[in-house]
C-alpha positions as YAML, in Angstrom:
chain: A
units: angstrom
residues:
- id: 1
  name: UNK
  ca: [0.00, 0.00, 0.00]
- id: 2
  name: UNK
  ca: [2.84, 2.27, 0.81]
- id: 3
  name: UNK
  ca: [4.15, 1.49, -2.89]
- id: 4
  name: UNK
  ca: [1.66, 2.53, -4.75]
- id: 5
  name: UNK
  ca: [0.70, 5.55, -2.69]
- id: 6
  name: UNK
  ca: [4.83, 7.03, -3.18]
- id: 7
  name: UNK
  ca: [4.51, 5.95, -7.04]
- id: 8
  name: UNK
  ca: [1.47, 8.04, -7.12]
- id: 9
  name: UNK
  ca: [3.15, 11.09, -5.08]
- id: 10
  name: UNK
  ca: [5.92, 10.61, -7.50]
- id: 11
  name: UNK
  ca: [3.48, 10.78, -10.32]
- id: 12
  name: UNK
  ca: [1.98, 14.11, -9.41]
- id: 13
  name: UNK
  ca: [5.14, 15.60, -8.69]
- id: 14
  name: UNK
  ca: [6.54, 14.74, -12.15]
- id: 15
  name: UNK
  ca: [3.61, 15.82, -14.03]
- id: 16
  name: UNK
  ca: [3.79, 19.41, -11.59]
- id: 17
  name: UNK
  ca: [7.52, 19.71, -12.98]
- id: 18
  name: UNK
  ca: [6.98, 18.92, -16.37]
- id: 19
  name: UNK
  ca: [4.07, 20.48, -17.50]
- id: 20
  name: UNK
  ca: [2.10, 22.70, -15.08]
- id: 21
  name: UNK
  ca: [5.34, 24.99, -14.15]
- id: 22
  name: UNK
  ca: [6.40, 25.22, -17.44]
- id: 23
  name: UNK
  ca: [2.72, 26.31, -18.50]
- id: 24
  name: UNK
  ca: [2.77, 28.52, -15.88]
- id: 25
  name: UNK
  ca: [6.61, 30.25, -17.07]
- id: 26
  name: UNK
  ca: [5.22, 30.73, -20.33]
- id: 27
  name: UNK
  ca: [1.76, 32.48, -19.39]
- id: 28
  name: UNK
  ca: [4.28, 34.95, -17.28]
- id: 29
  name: UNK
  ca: [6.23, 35.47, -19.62]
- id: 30
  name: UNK
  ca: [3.83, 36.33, -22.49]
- id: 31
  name: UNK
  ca: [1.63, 38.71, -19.94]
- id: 32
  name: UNK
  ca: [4.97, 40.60, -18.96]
- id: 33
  name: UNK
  ca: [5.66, 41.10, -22.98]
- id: 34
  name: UNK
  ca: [1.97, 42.17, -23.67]
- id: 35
  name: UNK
  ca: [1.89, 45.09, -20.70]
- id: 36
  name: UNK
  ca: [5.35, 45.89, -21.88]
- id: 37
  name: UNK
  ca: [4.40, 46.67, -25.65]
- id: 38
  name: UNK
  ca: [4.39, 50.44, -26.49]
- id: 39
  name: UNK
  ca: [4.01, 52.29, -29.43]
- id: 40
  name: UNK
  ca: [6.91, 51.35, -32.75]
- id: 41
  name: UNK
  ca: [7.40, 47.67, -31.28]
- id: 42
  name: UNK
  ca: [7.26, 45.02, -34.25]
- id: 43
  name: UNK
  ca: [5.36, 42.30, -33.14]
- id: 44
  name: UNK
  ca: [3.93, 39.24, -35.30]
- id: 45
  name: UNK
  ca: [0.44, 38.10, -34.97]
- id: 46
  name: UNK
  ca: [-1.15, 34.44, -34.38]
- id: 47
  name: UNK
  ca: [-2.35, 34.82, -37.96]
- id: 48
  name: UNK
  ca: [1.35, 35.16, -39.41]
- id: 49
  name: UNK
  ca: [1.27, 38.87, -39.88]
- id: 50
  name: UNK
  ca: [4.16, 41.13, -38.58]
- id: 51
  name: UNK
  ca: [2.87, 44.94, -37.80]
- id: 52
  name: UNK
  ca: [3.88, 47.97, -36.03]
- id: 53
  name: UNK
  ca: [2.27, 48.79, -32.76]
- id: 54
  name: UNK
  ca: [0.87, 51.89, -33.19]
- id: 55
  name: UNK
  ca: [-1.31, 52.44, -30.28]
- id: 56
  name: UNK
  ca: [-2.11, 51.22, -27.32]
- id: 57
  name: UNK
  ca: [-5.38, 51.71, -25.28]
- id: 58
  name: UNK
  ca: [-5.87, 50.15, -22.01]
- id: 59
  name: UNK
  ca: [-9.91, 50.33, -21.06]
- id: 60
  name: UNK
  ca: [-10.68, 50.10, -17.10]
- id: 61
  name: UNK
  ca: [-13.75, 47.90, -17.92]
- id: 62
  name: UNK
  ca: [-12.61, 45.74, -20.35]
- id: 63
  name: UNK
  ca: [-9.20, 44.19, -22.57]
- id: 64
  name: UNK
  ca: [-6.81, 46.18, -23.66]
- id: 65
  name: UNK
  ca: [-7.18, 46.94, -27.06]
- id: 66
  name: UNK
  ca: [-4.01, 47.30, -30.11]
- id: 67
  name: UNK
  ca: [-3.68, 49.25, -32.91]
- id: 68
  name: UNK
  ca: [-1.49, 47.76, -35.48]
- id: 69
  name: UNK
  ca: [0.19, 49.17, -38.61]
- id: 70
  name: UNK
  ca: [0.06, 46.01, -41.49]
- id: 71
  name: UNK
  ca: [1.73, 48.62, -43.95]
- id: 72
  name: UNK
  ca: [1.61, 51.89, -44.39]
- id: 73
  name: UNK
  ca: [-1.62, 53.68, -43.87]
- id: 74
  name: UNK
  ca: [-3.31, 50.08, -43.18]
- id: 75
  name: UNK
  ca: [-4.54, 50.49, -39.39]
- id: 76
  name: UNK
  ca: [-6.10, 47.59, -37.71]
- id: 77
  name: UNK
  ca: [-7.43, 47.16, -34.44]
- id: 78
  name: UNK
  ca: [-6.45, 44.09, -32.52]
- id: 79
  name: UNK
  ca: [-7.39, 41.93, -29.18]
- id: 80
  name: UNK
  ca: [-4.19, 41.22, -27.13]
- id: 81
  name: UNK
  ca: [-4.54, 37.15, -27.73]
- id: 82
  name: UNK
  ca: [-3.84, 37.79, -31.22]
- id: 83
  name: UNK
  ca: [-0.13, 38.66, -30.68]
- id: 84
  name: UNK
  ca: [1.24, 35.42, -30.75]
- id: 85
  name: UNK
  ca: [5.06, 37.16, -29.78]
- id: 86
  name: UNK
  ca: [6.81, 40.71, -29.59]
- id: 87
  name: UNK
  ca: [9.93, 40.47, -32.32]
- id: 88
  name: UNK
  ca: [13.38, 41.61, -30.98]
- id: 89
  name: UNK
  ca: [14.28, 44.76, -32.86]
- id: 90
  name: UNK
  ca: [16.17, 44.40, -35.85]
- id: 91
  name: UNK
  ca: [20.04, 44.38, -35.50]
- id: 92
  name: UNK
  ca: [22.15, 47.60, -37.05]
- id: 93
  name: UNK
  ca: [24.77, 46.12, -39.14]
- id: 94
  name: UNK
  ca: [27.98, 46.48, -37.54]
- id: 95
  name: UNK
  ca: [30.54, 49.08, -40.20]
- id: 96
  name: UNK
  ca: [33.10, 46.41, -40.67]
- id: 97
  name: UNK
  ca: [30.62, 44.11, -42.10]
- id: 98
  name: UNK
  ca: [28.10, 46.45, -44.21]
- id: 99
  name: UNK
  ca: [27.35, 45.25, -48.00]
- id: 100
  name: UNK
  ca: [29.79, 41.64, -47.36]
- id: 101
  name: UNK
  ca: [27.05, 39.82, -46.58]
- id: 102
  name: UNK
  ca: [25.94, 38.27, -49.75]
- id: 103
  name: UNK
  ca: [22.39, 37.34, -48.56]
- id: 104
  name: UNK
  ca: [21.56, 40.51, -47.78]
- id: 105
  name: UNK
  ca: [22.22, 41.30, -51.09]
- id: 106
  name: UNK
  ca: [19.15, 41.97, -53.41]
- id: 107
  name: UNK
  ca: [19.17, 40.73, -57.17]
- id: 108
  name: UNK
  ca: [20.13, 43.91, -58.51]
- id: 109
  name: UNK
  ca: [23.50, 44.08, -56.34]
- id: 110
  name: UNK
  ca: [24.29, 40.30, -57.17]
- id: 111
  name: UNK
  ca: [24.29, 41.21, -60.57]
- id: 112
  name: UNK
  ca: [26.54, 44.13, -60.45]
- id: 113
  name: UNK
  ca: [23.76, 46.63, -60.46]
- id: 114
  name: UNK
  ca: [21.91, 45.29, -63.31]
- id: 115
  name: UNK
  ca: [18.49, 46.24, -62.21]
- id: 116
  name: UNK
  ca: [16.83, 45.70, -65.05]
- id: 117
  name: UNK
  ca: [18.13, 42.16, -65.33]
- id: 118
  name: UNK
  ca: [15.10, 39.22, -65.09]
- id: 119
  name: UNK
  ca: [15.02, 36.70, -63.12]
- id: 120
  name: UNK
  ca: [13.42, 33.12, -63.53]
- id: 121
  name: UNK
  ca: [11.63, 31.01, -61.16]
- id: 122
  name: UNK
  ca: [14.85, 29.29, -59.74]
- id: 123
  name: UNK
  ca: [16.19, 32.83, -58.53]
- id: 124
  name: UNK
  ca: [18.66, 32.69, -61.61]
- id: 125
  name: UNK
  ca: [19.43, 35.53, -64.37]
- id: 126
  name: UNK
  ca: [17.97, 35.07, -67.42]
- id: 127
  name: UNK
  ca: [19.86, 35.75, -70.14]
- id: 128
  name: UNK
  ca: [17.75, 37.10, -73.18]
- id: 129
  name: UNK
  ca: [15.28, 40.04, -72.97]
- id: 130
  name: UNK
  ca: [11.91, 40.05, -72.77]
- id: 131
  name: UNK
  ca: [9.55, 37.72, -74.42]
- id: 132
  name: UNK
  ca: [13.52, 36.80, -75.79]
- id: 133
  name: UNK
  ca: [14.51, 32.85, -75.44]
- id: 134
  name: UNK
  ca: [17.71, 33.90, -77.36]
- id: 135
  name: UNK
  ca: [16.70, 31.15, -80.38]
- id: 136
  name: UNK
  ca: [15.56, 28.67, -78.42]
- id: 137
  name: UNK
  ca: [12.07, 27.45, -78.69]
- id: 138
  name: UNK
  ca: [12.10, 25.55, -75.48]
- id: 139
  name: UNK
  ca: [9.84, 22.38, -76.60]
- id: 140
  name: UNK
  ca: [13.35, 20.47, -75.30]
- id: 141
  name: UNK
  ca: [12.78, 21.83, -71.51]
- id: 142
  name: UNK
  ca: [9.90, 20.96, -69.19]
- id: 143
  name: UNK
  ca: [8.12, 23.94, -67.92]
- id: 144
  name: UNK
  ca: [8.75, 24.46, -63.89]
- id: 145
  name: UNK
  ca: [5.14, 23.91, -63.30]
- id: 146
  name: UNK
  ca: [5.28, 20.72, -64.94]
- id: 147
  name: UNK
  ca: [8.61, 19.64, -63.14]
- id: 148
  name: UNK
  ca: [6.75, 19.56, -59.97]
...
């Protein structure tokens, strides 16, 4: 009897460590980053959108209530269990390391400032102009959308 009553004490204390503190952490946590938003934080929303907190206003009777930018001049207002996190500002590049990054680059810089270059499906330059296949009729290639 005094075997199965310490497995079960055992039980309950396992299942406290492993999921109900944890649970607990992470609701802390995420009510510490919602009352710490303010206006200009980036923040990304359950929904997969990433906006600019524009306003913020806090009702006595009710939830607080968020006014995000989606893009410029696009306003929305929001509940605060829509924010599914607050996004860490984005990092300055450091002097020493501005424009060596290569995938940072866009397509323009890859191709040595060709901005009018085009590009195909596969993220590579195309060589002829447009509407141009430089000869080739193409009936030898598959189409990408057939490839897949």
């Amino acid at each position: 009897m005094f075997e199965v009553l310490s497995i079960a004490i055992v039980l309950v204390v396992l299942f406290y460590i492993f999921f109900v503190r944890p649970a607990r952490a992470e609701q802390s946590r995420r009510r510490r980053d919602l009352n710490a938003l303010s206006i200009g934080d980036k923040v990304l929303t359950s929904g997969g959108l990433i906006a600019t907190v524009t306003d913020v206003e806090s009702q006595p009777d009710g939830p607080m209530i968020l006014y995000l930018e989606l893009a410029e001049g696009v306003v929305v207002k929001a509940h605060p269990d829509a924010i599914a996190k607050r996004l860490p500002p984005p990092r300055s590049p450091s002097p020493s390391s501005a424009g060596t990054n290569a995938s940072d680059a866009g397509p323009e810089d890859v191709a040595g400032g060709e901005g009018d270059r085009e590009w195909d499906a596969n993220g590579e330059a195309r060589t002829g102009g447009v509407g141009s296949d430089a000869g080739d009729s193409g009936a030898d290639e598959e189409s990408p959308a057939r490839r897949r």
